[in-house]
Structures are given as structure tokens and as C-alpha cells.
Biopython code that builds the backbone (N, CA, C, O; Angstrom):
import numpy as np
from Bio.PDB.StructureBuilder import StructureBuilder

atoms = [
    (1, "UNK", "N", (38.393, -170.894, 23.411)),
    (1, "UNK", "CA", (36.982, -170.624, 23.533)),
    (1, "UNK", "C", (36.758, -169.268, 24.190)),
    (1, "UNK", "O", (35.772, -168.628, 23.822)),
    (2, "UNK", "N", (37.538, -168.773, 25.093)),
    (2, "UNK", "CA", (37.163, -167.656, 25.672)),
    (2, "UNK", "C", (37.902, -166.603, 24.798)),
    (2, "UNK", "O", (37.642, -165.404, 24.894)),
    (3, "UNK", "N", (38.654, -167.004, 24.107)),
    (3, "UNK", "CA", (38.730, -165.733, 22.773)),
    (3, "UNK", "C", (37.480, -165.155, 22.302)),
    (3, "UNK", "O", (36.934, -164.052, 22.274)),
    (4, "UNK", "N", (37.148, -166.897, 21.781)),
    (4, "UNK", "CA", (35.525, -166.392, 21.007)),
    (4, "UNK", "C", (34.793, -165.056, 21.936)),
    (4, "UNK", "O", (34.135, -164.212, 21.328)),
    (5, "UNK", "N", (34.929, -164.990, 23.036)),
    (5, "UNK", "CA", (34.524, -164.368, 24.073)),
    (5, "UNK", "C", (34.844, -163.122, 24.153)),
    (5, "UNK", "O", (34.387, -162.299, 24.945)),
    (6, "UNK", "N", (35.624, -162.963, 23.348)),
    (6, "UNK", "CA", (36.225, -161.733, 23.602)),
    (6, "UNK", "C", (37.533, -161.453, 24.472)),
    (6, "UNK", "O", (37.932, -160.290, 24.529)),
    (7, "UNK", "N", (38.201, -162.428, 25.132)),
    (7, "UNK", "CA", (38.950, -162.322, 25.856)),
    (7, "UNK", "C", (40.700, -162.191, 25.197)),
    (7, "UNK", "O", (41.017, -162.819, 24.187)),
    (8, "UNK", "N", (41.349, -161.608, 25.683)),
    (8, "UNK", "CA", (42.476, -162.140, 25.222)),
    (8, "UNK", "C", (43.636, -163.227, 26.048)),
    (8, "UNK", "O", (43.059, -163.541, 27.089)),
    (9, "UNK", "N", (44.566, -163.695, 26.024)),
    (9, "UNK", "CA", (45.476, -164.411, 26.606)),
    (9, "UNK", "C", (45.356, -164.729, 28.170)),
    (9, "UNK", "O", (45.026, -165.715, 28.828)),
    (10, "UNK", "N", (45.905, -163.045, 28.535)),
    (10, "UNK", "CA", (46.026, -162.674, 29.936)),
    (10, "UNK", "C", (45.009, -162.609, 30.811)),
    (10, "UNK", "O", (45.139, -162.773, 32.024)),
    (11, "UNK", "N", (43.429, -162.246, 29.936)),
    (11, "UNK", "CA", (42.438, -162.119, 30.745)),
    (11, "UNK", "C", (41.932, -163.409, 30.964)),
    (11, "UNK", "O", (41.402, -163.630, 32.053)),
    (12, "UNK", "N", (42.027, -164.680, 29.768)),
    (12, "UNK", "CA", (41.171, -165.729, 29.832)),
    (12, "UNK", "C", (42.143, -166.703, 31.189)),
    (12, "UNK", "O", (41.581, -167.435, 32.004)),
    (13, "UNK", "N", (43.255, -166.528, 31.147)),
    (13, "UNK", "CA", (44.548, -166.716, 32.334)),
    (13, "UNK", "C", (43.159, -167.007, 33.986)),
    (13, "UNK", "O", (42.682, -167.850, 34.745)),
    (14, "UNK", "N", (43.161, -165.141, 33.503)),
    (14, "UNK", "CA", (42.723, -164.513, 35.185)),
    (14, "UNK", "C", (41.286, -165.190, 35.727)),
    (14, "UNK", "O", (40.717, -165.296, 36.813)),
    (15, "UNK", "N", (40.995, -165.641, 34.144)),
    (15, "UNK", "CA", (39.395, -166.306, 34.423)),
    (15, "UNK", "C", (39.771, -167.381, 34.980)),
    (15, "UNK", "O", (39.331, -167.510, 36.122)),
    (16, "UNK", "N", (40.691, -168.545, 34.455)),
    (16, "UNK", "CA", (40.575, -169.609, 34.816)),
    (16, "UNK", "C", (41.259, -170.142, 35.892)),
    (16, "UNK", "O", (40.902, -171.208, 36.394)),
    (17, "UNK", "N", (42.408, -169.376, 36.386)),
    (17, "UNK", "CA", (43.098, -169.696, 37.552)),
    (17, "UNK", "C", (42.421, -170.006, 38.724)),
    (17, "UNK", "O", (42.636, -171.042, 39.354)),
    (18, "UNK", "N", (41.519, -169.058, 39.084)),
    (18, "UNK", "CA", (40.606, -169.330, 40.239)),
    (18, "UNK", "C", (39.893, -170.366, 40.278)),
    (18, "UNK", "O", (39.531, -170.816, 41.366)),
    (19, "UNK", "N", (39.500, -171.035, 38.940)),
    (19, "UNK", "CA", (38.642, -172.132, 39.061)),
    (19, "UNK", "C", (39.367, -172.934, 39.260)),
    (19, "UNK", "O", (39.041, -173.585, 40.253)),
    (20, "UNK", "N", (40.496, -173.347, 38.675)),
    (20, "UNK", "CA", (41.568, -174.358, 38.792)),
    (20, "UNK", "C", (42.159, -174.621, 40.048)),
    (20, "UNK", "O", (42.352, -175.669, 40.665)),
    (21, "UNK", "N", (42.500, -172.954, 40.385)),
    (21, "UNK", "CA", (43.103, -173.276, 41.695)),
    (21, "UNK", "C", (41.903, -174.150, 43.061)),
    (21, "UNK", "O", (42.258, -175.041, 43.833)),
    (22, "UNK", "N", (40.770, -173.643, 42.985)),
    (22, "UNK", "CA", (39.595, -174.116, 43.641)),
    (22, "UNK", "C", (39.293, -175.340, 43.240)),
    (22, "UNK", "O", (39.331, -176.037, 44.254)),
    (23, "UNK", "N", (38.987, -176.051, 42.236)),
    (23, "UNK", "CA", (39.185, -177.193, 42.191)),
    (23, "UNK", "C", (39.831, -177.924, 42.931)),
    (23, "UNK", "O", (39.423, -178.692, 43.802)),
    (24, "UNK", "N", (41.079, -177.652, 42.525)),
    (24, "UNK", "CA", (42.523, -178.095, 43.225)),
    (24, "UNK", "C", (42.343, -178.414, 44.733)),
    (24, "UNK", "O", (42.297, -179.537, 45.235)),
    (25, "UNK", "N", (42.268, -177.440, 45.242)),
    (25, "UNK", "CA", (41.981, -177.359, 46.870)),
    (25, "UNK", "C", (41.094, -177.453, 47.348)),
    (25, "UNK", "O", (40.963, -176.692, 48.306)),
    (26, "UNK", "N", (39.787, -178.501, 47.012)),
    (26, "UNK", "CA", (38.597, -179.138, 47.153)),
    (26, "UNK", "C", (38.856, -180.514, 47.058)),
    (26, "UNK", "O", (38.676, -181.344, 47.949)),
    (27, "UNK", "N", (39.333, -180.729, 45.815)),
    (27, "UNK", "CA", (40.171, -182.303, 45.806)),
    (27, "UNK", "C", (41.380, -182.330, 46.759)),
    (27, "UNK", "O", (42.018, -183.383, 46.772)),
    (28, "UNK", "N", (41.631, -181.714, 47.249)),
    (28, "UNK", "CA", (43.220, -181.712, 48.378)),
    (28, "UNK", "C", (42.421, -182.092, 49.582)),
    (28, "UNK", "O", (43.037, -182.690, 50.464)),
    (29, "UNK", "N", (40.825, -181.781, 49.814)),
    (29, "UNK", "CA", (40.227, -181.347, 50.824)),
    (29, "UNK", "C", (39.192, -183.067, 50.925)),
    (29, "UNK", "O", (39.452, -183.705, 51.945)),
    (30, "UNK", "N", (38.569, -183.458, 50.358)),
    (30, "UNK", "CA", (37.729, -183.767, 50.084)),
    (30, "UNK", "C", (37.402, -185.355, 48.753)),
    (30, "UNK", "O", (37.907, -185.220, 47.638)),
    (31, "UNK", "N", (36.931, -186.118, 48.923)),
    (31, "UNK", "CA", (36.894, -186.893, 47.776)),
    (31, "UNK", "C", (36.315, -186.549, 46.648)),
    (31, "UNK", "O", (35.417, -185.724, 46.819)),
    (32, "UNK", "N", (36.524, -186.933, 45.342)),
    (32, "UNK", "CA", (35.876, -186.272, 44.373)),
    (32, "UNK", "C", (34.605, -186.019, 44.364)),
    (32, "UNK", "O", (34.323, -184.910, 43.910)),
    (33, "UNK", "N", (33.623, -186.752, 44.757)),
    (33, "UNK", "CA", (32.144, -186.636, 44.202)),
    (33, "UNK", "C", (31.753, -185.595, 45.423)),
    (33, "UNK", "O", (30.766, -184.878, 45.261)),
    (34, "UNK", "N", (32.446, -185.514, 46.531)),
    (34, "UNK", "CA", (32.180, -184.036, 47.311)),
    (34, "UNK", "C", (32.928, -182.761, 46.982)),
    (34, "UNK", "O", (32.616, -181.855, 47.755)),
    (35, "UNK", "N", (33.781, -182.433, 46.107)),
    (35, "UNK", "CA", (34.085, -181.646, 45.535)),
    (35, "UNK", "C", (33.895, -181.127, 44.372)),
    (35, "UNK", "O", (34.609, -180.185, 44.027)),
    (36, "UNK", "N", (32.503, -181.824, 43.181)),
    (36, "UNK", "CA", (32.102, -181.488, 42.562)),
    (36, "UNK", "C", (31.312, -180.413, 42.793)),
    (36, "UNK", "O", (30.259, -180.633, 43.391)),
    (37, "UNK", "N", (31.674, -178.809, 42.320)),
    (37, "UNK", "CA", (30.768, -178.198, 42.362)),
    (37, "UNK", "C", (29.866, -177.510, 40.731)),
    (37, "UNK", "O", (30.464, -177.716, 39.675)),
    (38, "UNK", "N", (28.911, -176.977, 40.686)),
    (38, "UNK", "CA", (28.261, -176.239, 39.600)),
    (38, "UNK", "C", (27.301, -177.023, 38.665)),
    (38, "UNK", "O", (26.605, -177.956, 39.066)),
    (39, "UNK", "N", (27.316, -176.654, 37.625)),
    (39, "UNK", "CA", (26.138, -177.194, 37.133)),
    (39, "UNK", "C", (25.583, -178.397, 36.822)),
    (39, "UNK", "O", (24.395, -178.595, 36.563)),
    (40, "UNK", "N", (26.892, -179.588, 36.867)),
    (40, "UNK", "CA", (26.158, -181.115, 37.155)),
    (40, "UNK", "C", (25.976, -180.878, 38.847)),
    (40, "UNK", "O", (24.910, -180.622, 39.407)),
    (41, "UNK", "N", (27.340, -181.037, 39.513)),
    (41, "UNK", "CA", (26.645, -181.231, 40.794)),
    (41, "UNK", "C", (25.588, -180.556, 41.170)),
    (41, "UNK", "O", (25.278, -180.996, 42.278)),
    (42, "UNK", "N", (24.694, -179.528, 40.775)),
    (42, "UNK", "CA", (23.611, -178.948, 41.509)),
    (42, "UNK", "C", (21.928, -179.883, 40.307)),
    (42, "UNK", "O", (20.753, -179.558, 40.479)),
    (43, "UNK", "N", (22.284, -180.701, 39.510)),
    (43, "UNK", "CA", (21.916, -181.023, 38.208)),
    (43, "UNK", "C", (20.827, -180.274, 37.630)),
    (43, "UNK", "O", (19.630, -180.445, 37.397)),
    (44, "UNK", "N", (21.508, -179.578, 37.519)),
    (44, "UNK", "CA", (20.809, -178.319, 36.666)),
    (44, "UNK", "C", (20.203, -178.010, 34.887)),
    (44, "UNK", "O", (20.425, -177.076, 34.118)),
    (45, "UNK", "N", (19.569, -178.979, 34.776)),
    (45, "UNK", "CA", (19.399, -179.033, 33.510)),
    (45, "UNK", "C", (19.383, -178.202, 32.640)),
    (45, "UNK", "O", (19.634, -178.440, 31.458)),
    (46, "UNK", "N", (18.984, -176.736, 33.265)),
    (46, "UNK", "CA", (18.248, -175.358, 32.235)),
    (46, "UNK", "C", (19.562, -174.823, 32.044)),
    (46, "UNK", "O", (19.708, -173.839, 31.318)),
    (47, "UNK", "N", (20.766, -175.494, 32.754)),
    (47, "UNK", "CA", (21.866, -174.758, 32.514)),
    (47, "UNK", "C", (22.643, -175.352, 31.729)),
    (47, "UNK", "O", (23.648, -174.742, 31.363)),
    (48, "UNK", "N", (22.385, -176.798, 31.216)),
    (48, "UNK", "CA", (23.132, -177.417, 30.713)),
    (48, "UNK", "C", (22.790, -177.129, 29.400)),
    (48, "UNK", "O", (23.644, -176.930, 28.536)),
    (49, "UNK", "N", (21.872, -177.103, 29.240)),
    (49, "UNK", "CA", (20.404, -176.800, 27.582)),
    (49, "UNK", "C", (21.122, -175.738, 27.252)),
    (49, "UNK", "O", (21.387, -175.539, 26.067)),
    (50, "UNK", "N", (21.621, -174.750, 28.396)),
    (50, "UNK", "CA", (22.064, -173.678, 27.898)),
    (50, "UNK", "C", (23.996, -173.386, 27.397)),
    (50, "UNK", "O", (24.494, -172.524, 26.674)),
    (51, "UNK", "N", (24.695, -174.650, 28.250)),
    (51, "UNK", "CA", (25.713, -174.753, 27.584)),
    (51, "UNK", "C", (25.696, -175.049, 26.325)),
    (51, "UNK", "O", (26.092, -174.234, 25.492)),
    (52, "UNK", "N", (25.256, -176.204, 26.003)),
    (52, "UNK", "CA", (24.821, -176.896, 24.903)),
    (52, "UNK", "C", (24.930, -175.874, 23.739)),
    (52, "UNK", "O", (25.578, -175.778, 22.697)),
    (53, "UNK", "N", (23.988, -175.151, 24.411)),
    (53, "UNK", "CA", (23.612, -173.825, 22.792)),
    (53, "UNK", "C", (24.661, -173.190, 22.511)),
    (53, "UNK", "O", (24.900, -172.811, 21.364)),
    (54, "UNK", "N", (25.548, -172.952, 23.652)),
    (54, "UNK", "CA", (26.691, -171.752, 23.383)),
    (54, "UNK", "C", (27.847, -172.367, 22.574)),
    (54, "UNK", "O", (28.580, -171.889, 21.708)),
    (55, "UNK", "N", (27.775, -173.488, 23.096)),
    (55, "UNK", "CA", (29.143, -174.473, 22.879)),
    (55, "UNK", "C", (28.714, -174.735, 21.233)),
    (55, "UNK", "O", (29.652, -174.510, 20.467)),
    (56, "UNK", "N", (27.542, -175.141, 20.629)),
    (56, "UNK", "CA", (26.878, -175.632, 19.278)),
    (56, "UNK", "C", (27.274, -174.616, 18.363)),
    (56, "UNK", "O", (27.936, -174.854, 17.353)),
    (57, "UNK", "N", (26.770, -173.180, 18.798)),
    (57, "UNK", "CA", (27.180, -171.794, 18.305)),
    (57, "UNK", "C", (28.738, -171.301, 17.944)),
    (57, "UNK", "O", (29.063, -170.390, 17.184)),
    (58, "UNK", "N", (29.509, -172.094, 18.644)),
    (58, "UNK", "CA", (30.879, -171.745, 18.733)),
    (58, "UNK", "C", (31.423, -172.671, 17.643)),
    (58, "UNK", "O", (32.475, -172.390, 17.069)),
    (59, "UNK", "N", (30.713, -173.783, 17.346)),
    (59, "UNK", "CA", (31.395, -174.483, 16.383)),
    (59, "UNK", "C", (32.006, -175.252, 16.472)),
    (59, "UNK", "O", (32.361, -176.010, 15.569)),
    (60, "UNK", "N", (32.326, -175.282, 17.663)),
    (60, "UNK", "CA", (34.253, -175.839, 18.243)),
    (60, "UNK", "C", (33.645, -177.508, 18.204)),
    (60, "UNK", "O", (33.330, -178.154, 19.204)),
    (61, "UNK", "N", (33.624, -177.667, 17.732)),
    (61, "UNK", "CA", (33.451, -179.932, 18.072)),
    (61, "UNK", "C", (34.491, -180.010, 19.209)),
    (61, "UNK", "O", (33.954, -180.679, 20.091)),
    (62, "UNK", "N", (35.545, -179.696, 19.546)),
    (62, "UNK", "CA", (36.411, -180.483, 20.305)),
    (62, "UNK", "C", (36.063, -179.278, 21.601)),
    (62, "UNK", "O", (36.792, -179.336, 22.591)),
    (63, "UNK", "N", (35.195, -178.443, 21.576)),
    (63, "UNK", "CA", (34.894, -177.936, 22.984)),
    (63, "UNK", "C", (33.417, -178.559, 23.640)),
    (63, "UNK", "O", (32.968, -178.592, 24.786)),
    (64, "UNK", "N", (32.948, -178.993, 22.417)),
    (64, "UNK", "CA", (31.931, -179.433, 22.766)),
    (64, "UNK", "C", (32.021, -180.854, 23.141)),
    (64, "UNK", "O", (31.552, -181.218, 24.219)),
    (65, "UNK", "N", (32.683, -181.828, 22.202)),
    (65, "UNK", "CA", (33.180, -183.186, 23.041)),
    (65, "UNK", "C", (33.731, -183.530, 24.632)),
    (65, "UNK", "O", (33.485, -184.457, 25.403)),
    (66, "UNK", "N", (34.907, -181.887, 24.762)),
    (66, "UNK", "CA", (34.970, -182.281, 26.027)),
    (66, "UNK", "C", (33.938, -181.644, 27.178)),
    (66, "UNK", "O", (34.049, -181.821, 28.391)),
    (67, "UNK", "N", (33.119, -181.019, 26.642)),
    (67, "UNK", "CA", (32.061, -180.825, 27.417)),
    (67, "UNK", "C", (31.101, -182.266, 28.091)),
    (67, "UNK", "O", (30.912, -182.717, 29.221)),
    (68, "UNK", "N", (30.634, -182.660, 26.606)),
    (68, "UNK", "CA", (29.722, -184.025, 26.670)),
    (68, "UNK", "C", (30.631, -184.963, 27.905)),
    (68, "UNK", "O", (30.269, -185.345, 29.018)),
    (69, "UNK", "N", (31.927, -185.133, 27.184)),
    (69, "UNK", "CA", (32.631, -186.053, 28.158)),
    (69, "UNK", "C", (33.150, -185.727, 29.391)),
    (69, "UNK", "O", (33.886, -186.631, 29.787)),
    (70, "UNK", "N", (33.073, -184.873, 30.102)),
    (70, "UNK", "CA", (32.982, -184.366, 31.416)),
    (70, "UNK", "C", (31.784, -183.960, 31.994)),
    (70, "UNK", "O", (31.782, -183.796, 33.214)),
    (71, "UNK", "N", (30.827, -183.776, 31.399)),
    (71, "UNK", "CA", (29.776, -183.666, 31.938)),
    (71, "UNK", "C", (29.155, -185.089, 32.682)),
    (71, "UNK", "O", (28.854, -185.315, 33.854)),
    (72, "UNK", "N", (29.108, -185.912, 31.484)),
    (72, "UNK", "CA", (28.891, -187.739, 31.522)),
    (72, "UNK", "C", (29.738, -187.988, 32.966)),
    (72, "UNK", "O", (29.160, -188.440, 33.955)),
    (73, "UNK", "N", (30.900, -187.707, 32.970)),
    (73, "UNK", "CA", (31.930, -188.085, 34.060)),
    (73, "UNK", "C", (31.422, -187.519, 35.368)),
    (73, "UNK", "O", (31.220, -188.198, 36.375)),
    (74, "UNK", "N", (31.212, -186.070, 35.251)),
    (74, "UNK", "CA", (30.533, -185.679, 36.599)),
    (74, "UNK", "C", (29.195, -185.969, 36.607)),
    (74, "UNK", "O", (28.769, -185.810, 37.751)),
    (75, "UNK", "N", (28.394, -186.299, 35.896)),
    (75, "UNK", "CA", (27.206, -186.948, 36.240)),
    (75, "UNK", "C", (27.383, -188.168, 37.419)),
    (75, "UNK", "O", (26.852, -188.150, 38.529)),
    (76, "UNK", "N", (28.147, -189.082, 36.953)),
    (76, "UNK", "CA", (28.516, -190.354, 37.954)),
    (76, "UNK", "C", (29.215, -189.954, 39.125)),
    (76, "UNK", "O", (29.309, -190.860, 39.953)),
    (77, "UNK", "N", (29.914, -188.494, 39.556)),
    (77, "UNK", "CA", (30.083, -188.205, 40.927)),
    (77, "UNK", "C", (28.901, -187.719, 41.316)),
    (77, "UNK", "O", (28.536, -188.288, 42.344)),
    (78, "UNK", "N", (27.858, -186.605, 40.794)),
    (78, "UNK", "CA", (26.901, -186.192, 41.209)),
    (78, "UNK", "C", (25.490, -187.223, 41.578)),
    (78, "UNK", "O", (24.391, -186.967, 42.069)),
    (79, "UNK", "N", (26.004, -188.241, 41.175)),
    (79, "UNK", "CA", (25.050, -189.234, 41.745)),
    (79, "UNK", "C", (25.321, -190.115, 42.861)),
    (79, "UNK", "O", (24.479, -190.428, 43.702)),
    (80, "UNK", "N", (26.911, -190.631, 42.836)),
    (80, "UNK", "CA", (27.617, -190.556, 43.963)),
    (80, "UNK", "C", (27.058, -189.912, 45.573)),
    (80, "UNK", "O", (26.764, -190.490, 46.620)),
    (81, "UNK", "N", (27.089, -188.110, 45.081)),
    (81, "UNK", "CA", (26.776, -187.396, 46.236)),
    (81, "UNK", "C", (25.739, -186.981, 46.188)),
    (81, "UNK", "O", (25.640, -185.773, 46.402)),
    (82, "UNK", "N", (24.336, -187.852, 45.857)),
    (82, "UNK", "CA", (22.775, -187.619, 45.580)),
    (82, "UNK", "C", (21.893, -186.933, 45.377)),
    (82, "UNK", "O", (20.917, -186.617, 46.057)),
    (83, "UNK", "N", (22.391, -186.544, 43.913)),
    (83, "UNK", "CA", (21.847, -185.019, 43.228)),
    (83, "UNK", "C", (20.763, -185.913, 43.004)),
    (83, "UNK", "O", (20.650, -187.088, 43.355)),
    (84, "UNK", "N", (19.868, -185.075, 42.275)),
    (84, "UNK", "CA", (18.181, -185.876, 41.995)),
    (84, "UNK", "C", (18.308, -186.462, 40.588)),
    (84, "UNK", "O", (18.712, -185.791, 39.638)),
    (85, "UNK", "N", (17.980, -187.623, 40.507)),
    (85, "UNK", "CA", (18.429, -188.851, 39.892)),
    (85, "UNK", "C", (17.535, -188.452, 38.662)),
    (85, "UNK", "O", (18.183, -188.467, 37.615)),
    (86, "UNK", "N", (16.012, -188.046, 38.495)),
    (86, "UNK", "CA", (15.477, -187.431, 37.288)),
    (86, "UNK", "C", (16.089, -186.728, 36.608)),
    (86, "UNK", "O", (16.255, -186.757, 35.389)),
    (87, "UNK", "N", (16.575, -185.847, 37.597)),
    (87, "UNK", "CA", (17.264, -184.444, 36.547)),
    (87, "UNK", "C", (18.373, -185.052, 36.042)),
    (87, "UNK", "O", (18.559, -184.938, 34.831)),
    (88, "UNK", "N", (19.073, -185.610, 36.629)),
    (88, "UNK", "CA", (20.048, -186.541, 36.054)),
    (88, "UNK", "C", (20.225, -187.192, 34.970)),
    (88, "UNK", "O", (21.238, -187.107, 34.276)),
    (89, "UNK", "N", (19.518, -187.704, 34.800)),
    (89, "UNK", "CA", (18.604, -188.157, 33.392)),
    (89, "UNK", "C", (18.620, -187.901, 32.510)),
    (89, "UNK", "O", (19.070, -188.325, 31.446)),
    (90, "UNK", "N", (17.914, -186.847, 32.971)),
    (90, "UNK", "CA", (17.332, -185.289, 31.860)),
    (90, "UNK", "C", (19.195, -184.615, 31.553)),
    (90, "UNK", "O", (19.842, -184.421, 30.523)),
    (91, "UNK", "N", (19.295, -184.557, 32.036)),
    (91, "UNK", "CA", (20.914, -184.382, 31.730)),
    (91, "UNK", "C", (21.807, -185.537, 30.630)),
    (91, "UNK", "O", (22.426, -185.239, 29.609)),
    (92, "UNK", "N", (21.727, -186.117, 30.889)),
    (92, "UNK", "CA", (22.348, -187.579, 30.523)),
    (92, "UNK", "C", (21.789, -187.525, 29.507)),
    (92, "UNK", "O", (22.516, -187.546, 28.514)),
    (93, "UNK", "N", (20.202, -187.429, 29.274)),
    (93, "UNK", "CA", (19.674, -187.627, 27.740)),
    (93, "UNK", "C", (20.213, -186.223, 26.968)),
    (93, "UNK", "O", (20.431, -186.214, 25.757)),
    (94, "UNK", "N", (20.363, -185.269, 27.662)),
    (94, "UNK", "CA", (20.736, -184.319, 26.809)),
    (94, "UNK", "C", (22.441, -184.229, 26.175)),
    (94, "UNK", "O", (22.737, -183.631, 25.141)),
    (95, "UNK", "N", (23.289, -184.865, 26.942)),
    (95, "UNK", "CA", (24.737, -185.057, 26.404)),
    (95, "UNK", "C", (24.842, -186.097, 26.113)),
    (95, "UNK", "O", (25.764, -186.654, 26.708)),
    (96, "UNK", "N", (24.154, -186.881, 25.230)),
    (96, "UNK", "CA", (23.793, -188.118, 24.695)),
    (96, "UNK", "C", (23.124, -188.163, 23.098)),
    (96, "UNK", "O", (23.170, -189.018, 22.214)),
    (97, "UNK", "N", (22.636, -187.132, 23.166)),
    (97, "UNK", "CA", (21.925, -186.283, 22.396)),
    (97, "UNK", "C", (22.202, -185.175, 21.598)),
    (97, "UNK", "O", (21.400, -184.478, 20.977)),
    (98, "UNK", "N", (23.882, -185.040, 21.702)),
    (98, "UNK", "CA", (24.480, -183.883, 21.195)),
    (98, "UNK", "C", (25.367, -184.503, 19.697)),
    (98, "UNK", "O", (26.292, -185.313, 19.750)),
    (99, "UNK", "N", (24.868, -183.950, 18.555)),
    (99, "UNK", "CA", (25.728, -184.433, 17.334)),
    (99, "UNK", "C", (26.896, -183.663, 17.418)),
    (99, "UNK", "O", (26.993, -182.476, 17.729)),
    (100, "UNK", "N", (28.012, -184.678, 17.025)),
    (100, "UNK", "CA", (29.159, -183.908, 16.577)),
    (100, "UNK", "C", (29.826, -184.316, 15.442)),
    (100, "UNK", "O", (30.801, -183.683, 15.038)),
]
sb = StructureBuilder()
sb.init_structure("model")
sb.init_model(0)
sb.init_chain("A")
sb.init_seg("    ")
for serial, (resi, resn, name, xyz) in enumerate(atoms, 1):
    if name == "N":
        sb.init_residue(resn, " ", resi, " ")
    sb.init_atom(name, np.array(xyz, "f"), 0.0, 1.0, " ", f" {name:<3s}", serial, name[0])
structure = sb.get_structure()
């Protein structure tokens, strides 16, 4: 996916290490539903509307499945650690709502 992006090998590497590694050492730190960070845990709907589009655009079904299905998954930590249960929703109906 981050080809599509323009990226090549080494750069999409440099992108993702940091997230991984941070992940990593949040869950080392912390139980899961407090180490959820970004756009479910903050439940950000306008951002999700906006994955949605990029991911639809790309074509990819299997980037977009595991989107839906991790999103769904961190929805149930972000409620866990009492993101606002509307937006939540509004989330939930929207990766619920995604044809593939």
C-alpha cells in the first residue's frame, strides 16, 4: 500500500518501524485498551470517512478488510478506555458499511 504511495521498499521500512516499534513498547508498558493510540482511540470519525476513501481508491480489498477488521477490534478497546460511545457508533456504522 505504501508503494501505491509512492514509496519504495526502504522508505515504507522507515515509515513503519517507528509505529511498530511504539506500539510494541506501549503494550510492554501498559494493557491494551490503554495503549491504543490514533484514530479509533481518539474516535474520530472524520478520519475514519477519510480512511475509508483512500483505502476504496486503492482498490486493495485485502487492505481494506484489514482495515474494517482492526478498526472493529480497536473499537472494543476504545470503549474499554471511554472514548465517546456516539462517535463510536458512528464509526462502527461506518466499517459495517464498507462493501468488499
Amino acid at each position: 500500500m505504501l508503494k501505491a504511495c509512492g514509496l519504495d521498499e526502504r522508505e515504507a521500512r522507515a515509515v513503519l518501524l517507528p509505529l511498530v516499534r511504539s506500539t510494541l513498547e506501549n503494550l510492554a508498558r501498559v494493557a491494551p485498551a490503554r495503549a491504543l493510540t490514533g484514530t479509533f482511540a481518539r474516535a474520530d470519525a472524520a478520519t475514519v470517512r477519510k480512511h475509508l476513501a483512500a483505502l476504496q481508491s486503492l482498490s486493495s480489498r485485502d487492505a481494506l478488510a484489514a482495515y474494517v477488521l482492526l478498526g472493529q477490534r480497536s473499537l472494543h478497546l476504545a470503549e474499554k478506555n471511554g472514548a465517546d460511545a456516539q462517535a463510536l457508533k458512528e464509526i462502527m456504522s461506518l466499517l459495517e458499511a464498507v462493501k468488499m
